[in-house]
Every structure is written in structure tokens, then in C-alpha cells.
C-alpha positions in Angstrom: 98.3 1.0 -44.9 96.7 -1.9 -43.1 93.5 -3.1 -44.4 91.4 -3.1 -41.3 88.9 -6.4 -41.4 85.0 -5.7 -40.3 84.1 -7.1 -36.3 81.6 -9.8 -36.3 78.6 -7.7 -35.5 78.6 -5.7 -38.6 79.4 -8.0 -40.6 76.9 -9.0 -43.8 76.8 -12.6 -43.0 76.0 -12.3 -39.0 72.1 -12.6 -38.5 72.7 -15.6 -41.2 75.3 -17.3 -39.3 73.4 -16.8 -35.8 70.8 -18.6 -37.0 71.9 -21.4 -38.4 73.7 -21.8 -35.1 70.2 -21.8 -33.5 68.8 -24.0 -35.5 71.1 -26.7 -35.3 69.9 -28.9 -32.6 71.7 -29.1 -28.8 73.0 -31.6 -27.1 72.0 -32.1 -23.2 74.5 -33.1 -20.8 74.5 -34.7 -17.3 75.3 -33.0 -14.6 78.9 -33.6 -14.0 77.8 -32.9 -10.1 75.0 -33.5 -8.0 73.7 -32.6 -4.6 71.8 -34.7 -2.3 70.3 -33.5 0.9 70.1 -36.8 3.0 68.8 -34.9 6.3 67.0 -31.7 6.7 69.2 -31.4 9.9 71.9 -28.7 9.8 75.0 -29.2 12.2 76.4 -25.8 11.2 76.4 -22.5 13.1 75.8 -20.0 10.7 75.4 -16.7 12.1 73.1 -15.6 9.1 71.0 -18.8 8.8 67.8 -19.1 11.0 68.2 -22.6 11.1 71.0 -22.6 12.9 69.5 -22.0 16.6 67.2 -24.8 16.1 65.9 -26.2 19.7 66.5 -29.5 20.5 62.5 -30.5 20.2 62.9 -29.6 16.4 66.1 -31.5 16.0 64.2 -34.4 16.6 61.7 -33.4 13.9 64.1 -33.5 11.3 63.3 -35.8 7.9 66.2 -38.2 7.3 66.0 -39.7 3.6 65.7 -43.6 3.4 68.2 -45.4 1.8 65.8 -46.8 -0.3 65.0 -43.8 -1.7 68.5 -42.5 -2.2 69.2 -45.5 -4.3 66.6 -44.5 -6.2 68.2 -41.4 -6.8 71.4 -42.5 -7.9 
């Protein structure tokens, strides 16, 4: 006969173990990736996106991030 060995979850040690791997404290990471809008302008034609049949008197509305302030950022 093989000896069958317990899963995890019923084993007697489990809520013991889960917590001390609560406790111990967690390191945070960077993001290895990061996003930066630089214009609120979309050239895309996106059939779903509302943004995408913008008129040209709201194109010229659009916010363009300074590079001052994407240095900032980074």
C-alpha cells in the first residue's frame, strides 16, 4: 500500500504556518513599468471610445504636460 500524505489544507500545522507568513513583514517594489500620459489628446480612432470623434475646436483644448513637470515625474 502506499501511504497517502495529508493536502496542505487539512493539515494540523496550516492556520500556524499562514500566519507566521502574515506576520513576517513585506517588501515593496517599484514598478518595473510606468505610464505617462504626456497629452490628453488622443490620435486614435477607436470605434468604442467617445473621444475619438473629437472636433477640431476641442483638439485645441487639449492639456499638454510640461517638461518641467515630467522631469519631475521621472
Amino acid at each position: 500500500m502506499i501511504a497517502q500524505s495529508k493536502p496542505y489544507l487539512i493539515s494540523r500545522n496550516f492556520c500556524k504556518k499562514i500566519y507566521h507568513q502574515l506576520k513576517k513583514p513585506r517588501k515593496t517594489k517599484f514598478h518595473e513599468i510606468i505610464s505617462i500620459e504626456l497629452s490628453t489628446l488622443c490620435n486614435a480612432k477607436c470605434k468604442f471610445c467617445p473621444h475619438s470623434n473629437i472636433h477640431e475646436k476641442d483638439k485645441k483644448r487639449a492639456i499638454n504636460m510640461s517638461e518641467e513637470v515630467f522631469r519631475k515625474i521621472i
